[in-house]
C-alpha positions as CSV (number, residue, x, y, z in Angstrom):
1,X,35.9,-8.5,35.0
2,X,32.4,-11.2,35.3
3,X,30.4,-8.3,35.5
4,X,32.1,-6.6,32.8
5,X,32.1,-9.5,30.8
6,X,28.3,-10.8,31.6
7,X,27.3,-7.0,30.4
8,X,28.8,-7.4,27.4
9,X,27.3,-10.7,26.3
10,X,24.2,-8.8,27.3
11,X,24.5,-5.9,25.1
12,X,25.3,-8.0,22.5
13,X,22.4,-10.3,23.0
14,X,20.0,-7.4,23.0
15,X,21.6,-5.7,20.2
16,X,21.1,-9.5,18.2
17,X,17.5,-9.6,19.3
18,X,17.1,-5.8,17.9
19,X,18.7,-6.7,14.4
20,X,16.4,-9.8,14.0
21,X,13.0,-7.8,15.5
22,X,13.7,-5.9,12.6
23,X,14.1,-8.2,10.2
24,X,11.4,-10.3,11.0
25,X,9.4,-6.9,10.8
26,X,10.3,-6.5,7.5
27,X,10.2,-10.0,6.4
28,X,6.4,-9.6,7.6
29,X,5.3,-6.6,5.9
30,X,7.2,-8.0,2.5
31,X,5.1,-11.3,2.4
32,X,1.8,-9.0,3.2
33,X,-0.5,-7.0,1.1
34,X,-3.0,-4.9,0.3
35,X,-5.0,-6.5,-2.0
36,X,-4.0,-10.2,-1.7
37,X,-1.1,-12.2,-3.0
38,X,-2.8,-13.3,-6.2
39,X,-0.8,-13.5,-9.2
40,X,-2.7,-12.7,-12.4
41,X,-5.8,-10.2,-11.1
42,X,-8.9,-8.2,-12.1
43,X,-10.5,-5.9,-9.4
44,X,-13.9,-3.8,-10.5
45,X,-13.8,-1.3,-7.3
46,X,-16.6,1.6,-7.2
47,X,-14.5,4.4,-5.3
48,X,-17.0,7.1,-3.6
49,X,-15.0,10.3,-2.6
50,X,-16.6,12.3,0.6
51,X,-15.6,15.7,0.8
52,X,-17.0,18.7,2.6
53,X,-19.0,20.3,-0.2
54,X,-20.9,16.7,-1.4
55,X,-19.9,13.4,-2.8
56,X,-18.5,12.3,-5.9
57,X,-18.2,8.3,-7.7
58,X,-15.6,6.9,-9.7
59,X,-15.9,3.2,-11.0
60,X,-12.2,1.7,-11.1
61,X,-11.0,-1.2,-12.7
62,X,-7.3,-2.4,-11.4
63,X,-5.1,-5.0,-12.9
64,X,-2.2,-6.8,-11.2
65,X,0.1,-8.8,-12.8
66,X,3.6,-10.7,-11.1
67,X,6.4,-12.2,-12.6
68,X,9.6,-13.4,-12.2
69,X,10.1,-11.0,-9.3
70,X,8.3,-8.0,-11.7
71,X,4.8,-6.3,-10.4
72,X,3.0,-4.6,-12.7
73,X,-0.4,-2.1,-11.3
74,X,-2.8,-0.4,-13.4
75,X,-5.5,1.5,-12.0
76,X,-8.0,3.5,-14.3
77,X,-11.2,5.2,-14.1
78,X,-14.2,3.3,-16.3
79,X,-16.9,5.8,-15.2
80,X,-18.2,8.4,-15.7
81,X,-17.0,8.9,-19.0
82,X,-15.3,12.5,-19.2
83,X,-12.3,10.3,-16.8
84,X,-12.5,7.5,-18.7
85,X,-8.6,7.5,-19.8
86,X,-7.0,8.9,-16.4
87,X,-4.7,6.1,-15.2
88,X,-2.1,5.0,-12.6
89,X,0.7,2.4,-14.0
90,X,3.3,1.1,-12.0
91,X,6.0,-1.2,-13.1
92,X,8.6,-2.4,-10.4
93,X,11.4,-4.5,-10.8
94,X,13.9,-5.6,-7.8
95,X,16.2,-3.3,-9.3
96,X,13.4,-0.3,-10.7
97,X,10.7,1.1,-10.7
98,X,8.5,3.7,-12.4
99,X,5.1,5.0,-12.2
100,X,3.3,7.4,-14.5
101,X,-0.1,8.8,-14.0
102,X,-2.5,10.0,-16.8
103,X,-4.6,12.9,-16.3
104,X,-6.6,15.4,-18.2
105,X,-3.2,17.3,-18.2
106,X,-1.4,14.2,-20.0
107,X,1.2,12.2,-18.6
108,X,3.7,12.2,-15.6
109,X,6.2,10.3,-15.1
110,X,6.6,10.0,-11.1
111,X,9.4,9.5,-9.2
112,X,9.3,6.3,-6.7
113,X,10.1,8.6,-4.2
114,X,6.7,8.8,-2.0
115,X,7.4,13.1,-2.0
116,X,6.6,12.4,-5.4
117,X,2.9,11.7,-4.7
118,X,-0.1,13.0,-6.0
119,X,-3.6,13.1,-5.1
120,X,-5.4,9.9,-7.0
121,X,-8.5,11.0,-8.9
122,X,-8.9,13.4,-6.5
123,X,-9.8,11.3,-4.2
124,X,-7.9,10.7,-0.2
125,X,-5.5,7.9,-1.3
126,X,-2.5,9.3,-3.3
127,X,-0.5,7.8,-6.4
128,X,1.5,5.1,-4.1
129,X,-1.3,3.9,-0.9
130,X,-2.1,1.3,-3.1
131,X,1.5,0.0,-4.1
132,X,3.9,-2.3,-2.2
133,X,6.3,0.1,-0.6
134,X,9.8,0.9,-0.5
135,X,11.3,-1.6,1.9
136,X,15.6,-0.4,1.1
137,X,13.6,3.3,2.1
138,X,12.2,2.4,5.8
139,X,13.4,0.9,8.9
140,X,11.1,-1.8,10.3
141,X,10.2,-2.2,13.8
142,X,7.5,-4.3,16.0
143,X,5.3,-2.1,18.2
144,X,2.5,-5.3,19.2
145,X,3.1,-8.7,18.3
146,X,-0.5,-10.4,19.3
147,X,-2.0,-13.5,18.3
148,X,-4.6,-11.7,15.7
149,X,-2.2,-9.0,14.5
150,X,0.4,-7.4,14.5
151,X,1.6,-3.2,14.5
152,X,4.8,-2.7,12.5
153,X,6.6,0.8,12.7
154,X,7.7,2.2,9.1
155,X,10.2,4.9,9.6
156,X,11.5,6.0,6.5
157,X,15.4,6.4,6.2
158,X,15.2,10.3,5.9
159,X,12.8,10.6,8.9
160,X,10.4,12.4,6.5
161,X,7.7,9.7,7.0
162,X,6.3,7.7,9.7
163,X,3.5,4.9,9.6
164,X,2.0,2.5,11.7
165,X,0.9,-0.6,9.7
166,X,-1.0,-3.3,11.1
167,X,-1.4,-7.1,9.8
168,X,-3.8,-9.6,10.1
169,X,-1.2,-12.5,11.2
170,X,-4.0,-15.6,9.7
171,X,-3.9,-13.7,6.3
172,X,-1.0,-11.5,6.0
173,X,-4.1,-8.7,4.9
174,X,-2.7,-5.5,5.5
175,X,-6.2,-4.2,7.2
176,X,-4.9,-0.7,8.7
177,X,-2.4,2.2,7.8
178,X,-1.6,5.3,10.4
179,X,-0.1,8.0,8.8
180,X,1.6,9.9,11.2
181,X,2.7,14.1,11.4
182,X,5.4,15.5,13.2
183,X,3.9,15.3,16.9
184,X,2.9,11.9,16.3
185,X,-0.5,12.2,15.1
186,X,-2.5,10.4,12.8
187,X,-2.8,12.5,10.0
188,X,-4.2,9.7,7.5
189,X,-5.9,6.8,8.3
190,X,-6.3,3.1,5.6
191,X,-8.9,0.8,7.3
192,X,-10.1,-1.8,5.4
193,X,-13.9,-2.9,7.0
194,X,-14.5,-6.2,5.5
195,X,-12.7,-8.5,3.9
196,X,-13.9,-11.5,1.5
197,X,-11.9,-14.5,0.3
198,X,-11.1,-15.7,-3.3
199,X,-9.7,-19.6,-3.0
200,X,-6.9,-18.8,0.1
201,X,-6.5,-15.2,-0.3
202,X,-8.4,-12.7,1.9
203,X,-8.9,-8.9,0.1
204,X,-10.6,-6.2,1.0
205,X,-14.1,-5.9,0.6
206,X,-15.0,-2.3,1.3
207,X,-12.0,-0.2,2.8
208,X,-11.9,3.6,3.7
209,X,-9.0,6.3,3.7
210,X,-10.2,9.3,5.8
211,X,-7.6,12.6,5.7
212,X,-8.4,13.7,9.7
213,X,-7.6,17.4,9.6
214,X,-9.9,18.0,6.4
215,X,-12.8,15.6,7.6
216,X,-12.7,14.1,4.1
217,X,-13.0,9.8,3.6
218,X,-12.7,7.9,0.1
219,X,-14.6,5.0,-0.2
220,X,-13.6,1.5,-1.9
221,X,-15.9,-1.2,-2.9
222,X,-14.7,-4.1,-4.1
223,X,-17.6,-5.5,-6.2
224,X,-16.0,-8.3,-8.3
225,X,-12.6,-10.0,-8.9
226,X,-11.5,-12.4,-11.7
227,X,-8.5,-14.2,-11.9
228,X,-6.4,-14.4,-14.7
229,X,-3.9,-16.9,-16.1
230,X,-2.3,-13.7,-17.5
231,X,-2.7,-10.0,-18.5
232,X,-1.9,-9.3,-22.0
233,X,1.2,-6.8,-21.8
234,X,-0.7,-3.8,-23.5
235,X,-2.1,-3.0,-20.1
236,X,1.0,-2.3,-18.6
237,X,2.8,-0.1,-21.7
238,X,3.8,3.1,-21.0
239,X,3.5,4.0,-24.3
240,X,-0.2,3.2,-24.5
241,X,-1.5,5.8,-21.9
């Protein structure tokens, strides 16, 4: 009966230390970012697409704009002009949330669902590698807790997707994203190679995402960013794309 009785406070124990190495996963990844935790945001980004048969520019401008809880994304192509008015919104809510993406085809609404994505302009990130994702969709585990960083395993619910996201622990900068196939292997890879600071924050200051099988890369350049004490609200209307 101790022996019985000691295993059981044991399984219990690890089965305690599971639930909370998963929250604290997820509690890390929810207080990271992408792009930095700033508020009220203007990013000019030059984006230069790699592909097999040559290379191809786009000069970006992205707003970001939070809330009361709400976080608003708008991504849209400045140069060269024939792209000028394809866009990327994103509204989300705790309780929604919606994106749309403008191209020479019009406007789609997309689902939040990540099956739902889209190449974006053509280049290696799609519609949602540059949005907060989906936290009630994954399951959260710690694969390397070190001093420097930390590796987070991002299983979605469904078992459909599988990522491997690593965070800078001193600024919460998320500064790498494996995408991983079937077998386990990488099939897209976010790096971000150097970072620069605005006040406390630390963002990217050039970052890649390279597609492995095809040999392809998409280039981000982060060449200024202005802060804002708001966004006027026609960036973010639907209705205006």
């Amino acid at each position: 009966m101790h022996v019985r009785k000691v295993f059981l406070i044991s399984l219990c124990l690890c089965i305690s230390l599971l639930y909370a190495s998963a929250g604290d996963a997820e509690s890390v990844l929810r207080e990271s970012s992408l792009l930095g935790n700033l508020n009220h945001v203007q990013y000019s980004v030059e984006m230069v697409i790699e592909q097999v048969k040559g290379e191809k520019s786009r000069s970006l401008e992205i707003y970001r704009s939070e809330d009361d809880g709400e976080e608003k994304f708008l991504v849209q192509i400045v140069q060269p002009a024939f792209l000028k008015n394809m866009k990327l919104l994103s509204i989300r809510s705790d309780e929604n949330h919606a994106r749309w993406l403008k191209t020479s085809r019009g406007v789609k609404r997309l689902s939040s669902s990540s099956r739902d994505d889209q190449p974006l302009f053509d280049s290696d990130f799609s519609t949602s590698d540059l949005l907060q994702m989906d936290f009630d969709a994954y399951d959260f585990t710690f694969l390397e807790n070190g001093d420097d960083a930390v590796v987070i395993r991002a299983l979605s619910v469904d078992g459909k997707d599988e990522r491997l996201i690593t965070v800078d622990t001193a600024s919460s900068l998320i500064i790498k994203v494996d995408y991983l196939s079937g077998d386990g292997s990488v099939r897209k890879q976010y790096e971000v190679l150097e970072t620069q600071s605005i006040g406390t924050e630390s963002i990217p200051l050039t970052c890649t995402m390279k597609q492995i099988a095809e040999g392809t890369q998409t280039i981000l350049s982060f060449d200024s960013v202005i802060l804002k004490d708001s966004i006027p609200a026609r960036y973010f209307n639907s209705s205006q794309l």
